[in-house]
C-alpha positions as CSV (number, residue, x, y, z in Angstrom):
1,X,-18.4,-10.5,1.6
2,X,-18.1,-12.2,-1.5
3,X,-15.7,-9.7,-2.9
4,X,-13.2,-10.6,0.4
5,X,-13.8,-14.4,-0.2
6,X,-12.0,-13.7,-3.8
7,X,-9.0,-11.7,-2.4
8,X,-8.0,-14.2,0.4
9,X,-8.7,-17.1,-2.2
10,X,-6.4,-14.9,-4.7
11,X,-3.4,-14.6,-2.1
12,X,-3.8,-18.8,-1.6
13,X,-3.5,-19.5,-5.3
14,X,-0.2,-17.1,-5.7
15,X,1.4,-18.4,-2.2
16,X,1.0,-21.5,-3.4
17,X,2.6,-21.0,-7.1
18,X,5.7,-19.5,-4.9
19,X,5.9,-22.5,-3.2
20,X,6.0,-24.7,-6.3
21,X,8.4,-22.5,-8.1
22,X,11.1,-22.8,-5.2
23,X,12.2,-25.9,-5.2
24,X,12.9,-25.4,-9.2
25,X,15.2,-22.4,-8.8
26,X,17.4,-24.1,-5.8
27,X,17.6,-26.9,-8.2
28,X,18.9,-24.4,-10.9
29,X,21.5,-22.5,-8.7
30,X,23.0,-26.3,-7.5
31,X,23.3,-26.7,-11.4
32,X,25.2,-23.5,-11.7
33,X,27.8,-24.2,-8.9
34,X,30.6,-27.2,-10.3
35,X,31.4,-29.8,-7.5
36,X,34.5,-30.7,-5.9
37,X,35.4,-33.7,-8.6
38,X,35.0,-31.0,-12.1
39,X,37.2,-29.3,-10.0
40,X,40.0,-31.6,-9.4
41,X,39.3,-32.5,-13.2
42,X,39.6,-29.3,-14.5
43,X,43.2,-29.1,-12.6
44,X,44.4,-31.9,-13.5
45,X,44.0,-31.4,-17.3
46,X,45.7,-27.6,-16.6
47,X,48.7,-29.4,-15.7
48,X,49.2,-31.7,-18.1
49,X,48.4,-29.6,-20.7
50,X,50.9,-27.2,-18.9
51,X,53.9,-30.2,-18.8
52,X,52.8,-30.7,-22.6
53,X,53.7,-27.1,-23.3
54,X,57.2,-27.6,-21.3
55,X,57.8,-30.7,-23.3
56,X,57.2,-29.2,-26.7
57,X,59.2,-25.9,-25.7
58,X,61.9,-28.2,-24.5
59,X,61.7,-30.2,-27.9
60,X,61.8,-26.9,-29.9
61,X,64.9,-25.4,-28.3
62,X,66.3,-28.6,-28.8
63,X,65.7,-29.0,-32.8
64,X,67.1,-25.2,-33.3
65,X,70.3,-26.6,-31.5
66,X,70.6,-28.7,-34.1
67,X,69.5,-26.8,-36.7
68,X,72.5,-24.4,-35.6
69,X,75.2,-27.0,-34.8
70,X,73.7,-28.3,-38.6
71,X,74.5,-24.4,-40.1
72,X,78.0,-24.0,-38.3
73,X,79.4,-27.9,-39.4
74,X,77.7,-27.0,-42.9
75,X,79.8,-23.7,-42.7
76,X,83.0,-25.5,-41.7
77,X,82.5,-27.7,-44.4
78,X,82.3,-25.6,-46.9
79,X,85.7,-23.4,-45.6
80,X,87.4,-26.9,-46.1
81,X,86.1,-27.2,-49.5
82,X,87.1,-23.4,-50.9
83,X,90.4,-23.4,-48.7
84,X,93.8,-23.9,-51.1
85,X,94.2,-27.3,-52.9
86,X,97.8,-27.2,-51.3
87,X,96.2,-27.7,-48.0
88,X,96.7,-31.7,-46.9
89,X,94.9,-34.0,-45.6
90,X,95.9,-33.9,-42.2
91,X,94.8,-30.0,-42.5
92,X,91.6,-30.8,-43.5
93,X,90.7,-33.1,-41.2
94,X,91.7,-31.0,-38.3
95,X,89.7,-28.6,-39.5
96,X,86.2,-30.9,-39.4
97,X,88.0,-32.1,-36.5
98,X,88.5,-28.5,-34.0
99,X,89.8,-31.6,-30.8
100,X,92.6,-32.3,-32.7
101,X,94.4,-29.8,-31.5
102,X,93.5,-30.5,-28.0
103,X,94.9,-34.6,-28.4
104,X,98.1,-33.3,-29.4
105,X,98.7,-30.9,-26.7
106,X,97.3,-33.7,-24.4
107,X,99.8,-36.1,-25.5
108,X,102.4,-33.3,-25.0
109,X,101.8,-32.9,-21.4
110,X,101.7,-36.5,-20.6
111,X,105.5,-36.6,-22.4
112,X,106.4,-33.5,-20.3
113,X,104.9,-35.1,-17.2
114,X,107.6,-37.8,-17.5
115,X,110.7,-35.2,-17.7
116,X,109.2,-34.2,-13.8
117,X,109.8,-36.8,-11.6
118,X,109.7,-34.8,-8.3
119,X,105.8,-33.6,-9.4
120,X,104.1,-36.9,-9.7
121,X,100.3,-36.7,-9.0
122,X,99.5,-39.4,-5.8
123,X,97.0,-41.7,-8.1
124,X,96.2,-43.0,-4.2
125,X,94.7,-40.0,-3.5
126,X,91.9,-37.5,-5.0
127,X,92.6,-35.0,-7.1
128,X,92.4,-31.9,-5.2
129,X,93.4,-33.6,-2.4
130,X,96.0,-31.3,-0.4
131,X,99.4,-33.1,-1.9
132,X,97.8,-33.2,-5.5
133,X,96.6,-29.3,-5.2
134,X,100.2,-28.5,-4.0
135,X,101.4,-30.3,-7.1
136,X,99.3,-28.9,-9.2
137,X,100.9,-25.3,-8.2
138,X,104.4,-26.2,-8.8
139,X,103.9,-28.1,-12.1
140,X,101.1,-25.9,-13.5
141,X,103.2,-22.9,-14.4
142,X,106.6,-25.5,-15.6
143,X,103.8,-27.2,-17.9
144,X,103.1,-23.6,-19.4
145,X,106.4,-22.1,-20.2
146,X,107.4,-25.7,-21.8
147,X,104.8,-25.8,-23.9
148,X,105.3,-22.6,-25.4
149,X,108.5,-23.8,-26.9
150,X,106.2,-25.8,-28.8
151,X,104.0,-22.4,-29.6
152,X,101.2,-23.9,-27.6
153,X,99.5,-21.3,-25.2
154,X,96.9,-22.9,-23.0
155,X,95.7,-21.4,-19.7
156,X,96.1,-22.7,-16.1
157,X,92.7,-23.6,-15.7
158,X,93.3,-25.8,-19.1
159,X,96.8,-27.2,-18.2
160,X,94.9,-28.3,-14.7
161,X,92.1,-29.6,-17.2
162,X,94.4,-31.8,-18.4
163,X,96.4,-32.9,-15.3
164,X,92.8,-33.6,-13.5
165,X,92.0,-36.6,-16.9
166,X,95.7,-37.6,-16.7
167,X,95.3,-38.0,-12.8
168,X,91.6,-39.5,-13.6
169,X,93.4,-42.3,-15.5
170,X,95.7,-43.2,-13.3
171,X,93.5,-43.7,-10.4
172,X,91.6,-45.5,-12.0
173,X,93.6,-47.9,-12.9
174,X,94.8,-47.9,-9.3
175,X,91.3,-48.2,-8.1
176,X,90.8,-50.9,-10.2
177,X,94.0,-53.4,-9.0
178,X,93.1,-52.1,-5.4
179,X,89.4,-52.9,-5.0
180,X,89.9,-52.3,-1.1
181,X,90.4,-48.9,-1.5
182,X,87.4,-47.9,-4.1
183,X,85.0,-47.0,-1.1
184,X,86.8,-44.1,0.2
185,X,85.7,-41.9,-2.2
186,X,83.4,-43.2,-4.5
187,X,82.2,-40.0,-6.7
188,X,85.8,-38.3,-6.7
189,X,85.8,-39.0,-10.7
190,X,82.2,-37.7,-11.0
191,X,82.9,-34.2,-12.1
192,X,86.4,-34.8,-14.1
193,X,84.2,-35.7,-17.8
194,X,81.9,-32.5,-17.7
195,X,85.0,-30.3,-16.5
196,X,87.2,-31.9,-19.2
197,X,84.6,-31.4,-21.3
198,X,83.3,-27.9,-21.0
199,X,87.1,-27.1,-21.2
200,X,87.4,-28.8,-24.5
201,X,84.2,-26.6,-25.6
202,X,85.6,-23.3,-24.8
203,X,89.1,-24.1,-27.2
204,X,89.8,-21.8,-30.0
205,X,91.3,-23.2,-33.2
206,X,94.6,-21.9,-34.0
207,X,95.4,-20.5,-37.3
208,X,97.0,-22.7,-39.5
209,X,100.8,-22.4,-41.0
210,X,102.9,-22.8,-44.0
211,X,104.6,-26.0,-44.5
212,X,108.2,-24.4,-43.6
213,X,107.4,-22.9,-40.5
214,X,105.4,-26.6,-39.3
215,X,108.7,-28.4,-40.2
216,X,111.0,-25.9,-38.4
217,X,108.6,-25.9,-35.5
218,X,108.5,-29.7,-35.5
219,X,112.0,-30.0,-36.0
220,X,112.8,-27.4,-32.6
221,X,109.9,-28.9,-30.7
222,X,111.4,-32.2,-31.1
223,X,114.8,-31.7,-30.4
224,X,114.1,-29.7,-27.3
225,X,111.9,-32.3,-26.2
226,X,114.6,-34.9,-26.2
227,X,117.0,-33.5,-24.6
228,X,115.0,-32.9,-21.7
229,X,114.0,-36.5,-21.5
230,X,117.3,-37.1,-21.8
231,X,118.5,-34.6,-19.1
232,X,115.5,-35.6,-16.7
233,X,114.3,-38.9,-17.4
234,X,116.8,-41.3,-19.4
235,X,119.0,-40.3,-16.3
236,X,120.3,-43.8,-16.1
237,X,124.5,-44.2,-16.8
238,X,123.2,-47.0,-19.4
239,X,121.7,-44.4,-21.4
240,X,123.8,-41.6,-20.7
241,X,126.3,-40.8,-24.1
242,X,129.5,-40.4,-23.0
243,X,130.6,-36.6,-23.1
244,X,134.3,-38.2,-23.1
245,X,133.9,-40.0,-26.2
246,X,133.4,-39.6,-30.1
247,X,129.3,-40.5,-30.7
248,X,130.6,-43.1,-33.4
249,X,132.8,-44.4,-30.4
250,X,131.9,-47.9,-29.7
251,X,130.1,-47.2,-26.3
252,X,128.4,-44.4,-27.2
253,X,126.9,-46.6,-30.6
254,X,125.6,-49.3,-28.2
255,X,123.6,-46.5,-25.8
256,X,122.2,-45.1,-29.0
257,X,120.3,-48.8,-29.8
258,X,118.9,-49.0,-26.7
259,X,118.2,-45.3,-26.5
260,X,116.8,-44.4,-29.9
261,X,113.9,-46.5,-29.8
262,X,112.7,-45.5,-26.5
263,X,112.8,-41.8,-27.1
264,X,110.9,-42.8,-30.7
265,X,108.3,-44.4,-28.3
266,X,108.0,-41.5,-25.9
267,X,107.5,-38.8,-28.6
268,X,105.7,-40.6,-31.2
269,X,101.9,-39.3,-29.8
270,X,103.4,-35.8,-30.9
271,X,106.4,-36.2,-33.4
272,X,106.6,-39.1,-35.5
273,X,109.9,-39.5,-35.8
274,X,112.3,-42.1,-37.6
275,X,115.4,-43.6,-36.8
276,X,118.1,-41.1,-38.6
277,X,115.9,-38.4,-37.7
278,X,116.3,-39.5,-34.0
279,X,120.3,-40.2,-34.3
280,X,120.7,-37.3,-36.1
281,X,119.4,-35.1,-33.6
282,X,120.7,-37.2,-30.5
283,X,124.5,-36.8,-32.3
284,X,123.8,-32.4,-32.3
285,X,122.8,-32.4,-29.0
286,X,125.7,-35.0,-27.8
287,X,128.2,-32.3,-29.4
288,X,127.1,-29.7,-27.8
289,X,127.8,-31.3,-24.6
290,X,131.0,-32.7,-26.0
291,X,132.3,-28.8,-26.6
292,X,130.8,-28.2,-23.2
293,X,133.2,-31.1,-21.8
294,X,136.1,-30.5,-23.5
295,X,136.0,-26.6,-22.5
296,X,135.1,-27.2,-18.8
297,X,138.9,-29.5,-19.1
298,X,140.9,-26.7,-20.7
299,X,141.4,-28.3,-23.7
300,X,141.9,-25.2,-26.8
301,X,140.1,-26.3,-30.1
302,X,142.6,-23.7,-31.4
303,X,145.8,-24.5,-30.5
304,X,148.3,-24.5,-34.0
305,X,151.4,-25.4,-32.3
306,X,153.9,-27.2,-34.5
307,X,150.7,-26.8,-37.5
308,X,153.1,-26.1,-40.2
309,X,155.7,-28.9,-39.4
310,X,152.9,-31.8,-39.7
311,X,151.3,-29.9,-43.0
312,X,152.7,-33.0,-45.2
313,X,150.5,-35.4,-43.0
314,X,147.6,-33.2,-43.0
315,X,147.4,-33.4,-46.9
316,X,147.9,-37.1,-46.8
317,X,145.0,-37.3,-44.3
318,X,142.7,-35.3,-46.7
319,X,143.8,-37.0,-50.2
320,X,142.9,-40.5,-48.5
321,X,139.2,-38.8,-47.2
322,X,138.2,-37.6,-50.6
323,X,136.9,-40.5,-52.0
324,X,134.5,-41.3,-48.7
325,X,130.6,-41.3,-48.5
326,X,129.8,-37.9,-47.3
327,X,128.8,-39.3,-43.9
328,X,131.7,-41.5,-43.3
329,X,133.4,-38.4,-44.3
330,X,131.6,-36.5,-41.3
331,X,133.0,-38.9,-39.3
332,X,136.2,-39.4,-39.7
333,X,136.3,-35.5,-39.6
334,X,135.4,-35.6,-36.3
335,X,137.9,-38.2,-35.7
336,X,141.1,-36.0,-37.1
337,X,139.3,-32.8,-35.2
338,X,139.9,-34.7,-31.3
339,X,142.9,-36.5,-32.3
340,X,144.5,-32.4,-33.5
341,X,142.8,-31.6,-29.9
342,X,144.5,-34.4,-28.1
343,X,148.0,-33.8,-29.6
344,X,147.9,-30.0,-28.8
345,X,146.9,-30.4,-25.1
346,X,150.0,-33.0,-25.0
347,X,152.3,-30.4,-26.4
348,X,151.3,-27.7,-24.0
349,X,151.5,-30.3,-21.3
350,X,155.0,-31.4,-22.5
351,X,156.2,-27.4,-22.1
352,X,154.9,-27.9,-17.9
353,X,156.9,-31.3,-17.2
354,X,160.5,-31.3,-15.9
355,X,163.7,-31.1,-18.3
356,X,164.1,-34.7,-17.4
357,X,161.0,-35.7,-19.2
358,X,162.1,-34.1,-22.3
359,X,162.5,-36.6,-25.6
360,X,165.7,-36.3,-27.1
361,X,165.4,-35.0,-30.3
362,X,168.7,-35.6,-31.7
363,X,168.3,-38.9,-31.3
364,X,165.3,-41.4,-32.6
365,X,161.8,-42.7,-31.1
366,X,163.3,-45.6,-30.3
367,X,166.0,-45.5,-28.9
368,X,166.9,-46.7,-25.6
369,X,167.0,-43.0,-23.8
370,X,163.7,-42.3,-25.6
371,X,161.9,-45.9,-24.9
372,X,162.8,-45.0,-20.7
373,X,161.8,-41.3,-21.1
374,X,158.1,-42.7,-22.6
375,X,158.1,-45.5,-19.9
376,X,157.8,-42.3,-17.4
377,X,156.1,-39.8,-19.8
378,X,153.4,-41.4,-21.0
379,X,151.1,-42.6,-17.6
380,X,151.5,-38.9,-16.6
381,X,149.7,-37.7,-19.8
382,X,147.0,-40.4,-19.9
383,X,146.3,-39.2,-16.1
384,X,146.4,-35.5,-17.2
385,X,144.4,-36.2,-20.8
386,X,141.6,-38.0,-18.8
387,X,139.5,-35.3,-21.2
388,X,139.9,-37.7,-23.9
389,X,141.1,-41.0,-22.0
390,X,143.6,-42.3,-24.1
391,X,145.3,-45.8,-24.4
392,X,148.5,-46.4,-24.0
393,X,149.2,-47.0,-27.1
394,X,147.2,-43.8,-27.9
395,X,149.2,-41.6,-26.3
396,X,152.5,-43.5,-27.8
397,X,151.4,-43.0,-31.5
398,X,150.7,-38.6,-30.5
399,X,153.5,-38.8,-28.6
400,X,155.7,-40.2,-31.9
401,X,154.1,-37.7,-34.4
402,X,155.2,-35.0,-32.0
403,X,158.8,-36.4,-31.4
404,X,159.0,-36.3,-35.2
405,X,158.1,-33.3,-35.9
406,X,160.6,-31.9,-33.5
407,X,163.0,-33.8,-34.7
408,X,162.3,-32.8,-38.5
409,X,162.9,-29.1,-37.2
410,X,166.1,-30.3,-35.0
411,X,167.4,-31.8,-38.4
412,X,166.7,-28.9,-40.7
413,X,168.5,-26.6,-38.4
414,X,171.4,-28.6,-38.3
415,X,171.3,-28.8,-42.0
416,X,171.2,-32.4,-41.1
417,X,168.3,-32.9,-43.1
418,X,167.6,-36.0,-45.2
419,X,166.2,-36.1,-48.8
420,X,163.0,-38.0,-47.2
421,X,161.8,-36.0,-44.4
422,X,159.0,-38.4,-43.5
423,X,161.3,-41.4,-43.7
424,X,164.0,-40.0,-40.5
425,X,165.2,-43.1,-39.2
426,X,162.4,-44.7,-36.1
């Protein structure tokens, strides 16, 4: 009995140390187990510290940018440096410079542009609206095959580059004097900058080339680019050099003063040009048309009737010439050259006209017969020489030289001949 007193009294003490110890361990496993708020914490730090890491990768690819950008101008700088001390200036600094390039050809379109007046971008309108997209089609490709006169060889999607900041300009300044209409489109512009400029980034440099070839290209590229703002845009008759006239001829001197100096202002963002340069070229290109104009009329640059019968006034001509300027020289050349023309058209036209017409050549230039033959004679050659548009008093003086030739040759046959053959009685 008392052993069983000890067991159950045994049994109480253990159940009771149980008891005691579980409250301790449930407080040990609520220890254990993070709340809701360490949680949240512990989340919150993972993403900063994960937006940290974006910043800093961010910042890293950013300074190796730089670092490269750095290496490649360092590079270009030093090509500069070792390239040949012949090189200019200019040269150089399009070298640090790789959008020089791209101003010029810019400034080349915008000339071009003005040589197109039936492809005019609609400033009141967006770019790739309909009418400016259709423009864009037709003017593209023109823009192109001009250009490479001028041995530029962009793309279409650059020419349109181009056309889209030209365009961009434009509309702004529209925009700008027509507030009303700013709200119809408000981010039309928006994209114009990063496509300009993304097409600026993918330019290659061209390879550089020797002084002879830049002058001769300069030299080819400006002429040609005059006479097709001459042809398409300096339409007006008041600058329009008369084909009809010598370009020393008083008319044709007072278009060239107007003329000159706009065509200087029009090509200056690509050719700097001066004022003999200008003339110079402006007096080729007005004799090519000239030839043009006096062929299209029939008139023979070749014609040697009666050559050897005015030989002593040929010589006289040249002996009073030799001791001119070489340009007045040129000049008066040119003079002799149309004034030989004139007198050989009139001698072929004297062979078409009636007998009646005919000067007498045994008598003088002024007598009576002869003074009523030219009172008929000449107004039908100034209407047939409208190619040169003589005076009367023009055709009179070719008319005489003529006569006296003829008359020279009537006289020698006739052994008639005086011992002054240049002073025959007139």
């Amino acid at each position: 009995m008392h052993q069983g007193t000890m067991i159950r009294q045994s049994k109480k003490t253990e159940t009771t140390s149980e008891h005691k110890n579980r409250p301790s361990q449930g407080e040990t496993v609520r220890n254990n187990s993070p709340n809701s708020e360490e949680v949240e914490e512990l989340k919150k730090l993972f993403y900063e510290l994960e937006a940290e890491n974006i910043k800093l990768s961010k910042k890293h690819n950013h300074l190796q940018y730089k670092r490269n950008l750095q290496l490649v101008n360092d590079n270009n700088e030093l090509q500069v440096e070792e390239s040949d001390d012949s090189a200019s200036s200019a040269k150089r600094q399009m070298k640090k410079n790789p959008f020089g390039e791209e101003e010029k050809e810019m400034a080349l379109v915008r000339i071009l542009l003005k040589t197109f007046p039936d492809f005019e971008l609609n400033e009141k309108e967006i770019f790739t609206s309909q009418a400016n997209n259709n423009t864009c089609i037709a003017l593209v490709p023109e823009l192109q095959k001009l250009m490479n006169v001028h041995n530029y060889n962009p793309s279409s999607e650059q020419v349109k580059a181009w056309l889209k900041s030209i365009h961009e300009t434009k509309r702004k300044a529209y925009l700008k004097s027509n507030p009303s209409n700013r709200q119809q489109n408000p981010s039309n512009q928006s994209p114009i900058d990063e496509d300009s400029q993304a097409e600026k980034n993918s330019n290659e440099r061209k390879p550089s080339k020797s002084k002879n070839e830049e002058g001769l290209r300069i030299e080819d590229g400006a002429k040609f680019l005059m006479k097709r703002l001459i042809d398409k845009t300096y339409t007006q008759n008041e600058y329009e050099l008369k084909s009809d006239q010598t370009f020393k001829s008083k008319v044709n001197t007072d278009i060239c003063e107007k003329l000159i100096p706009k065509l200087m202002e029009d090509i200056k963002p690509t050719y700097n040009l001066s004022y003999k340069q200008v003339e110079s070229w402006l007096r080729s290109i007005h004799n090519s048309k000239r030839k043009a104009y006096l062929k299209l009329n029939q008139i023979s640059l070749d014609d040697k009737v009666d050559n050897e019968q005015e030989s002593v006034q040929t010589v006289g001509q040249q002996i009073n010439l030799k001791g001119k300027e070489p340009n007045d020289f040129s000049e008066d050349e040119d003079e002799l050259k149309i004034e030989d023309e004139a007198k050989a058209l009139m001698r072929t036209l004297l062979k078409t006209f009636p007998s009646e017409l005919n000067l007498k050549v045994e008598e003088t230039f002024g007598s009576k017969a002869n003074s009523d033959i030219c009172q008929k004679l000449i107004p039908r050659l100034q209407n047939e020489m409208k190619a040169f548009n003589p005076t009367y008093e023009q055709a009179e003086t070719w008319l005489q030289s003529i006569h006296k030739s003829k008359r020279y040759a009537y006289l020698k046959s006739n052994q008639l001949i005086q011992p002054n053959p240049i002073s025959i009685d007139y």
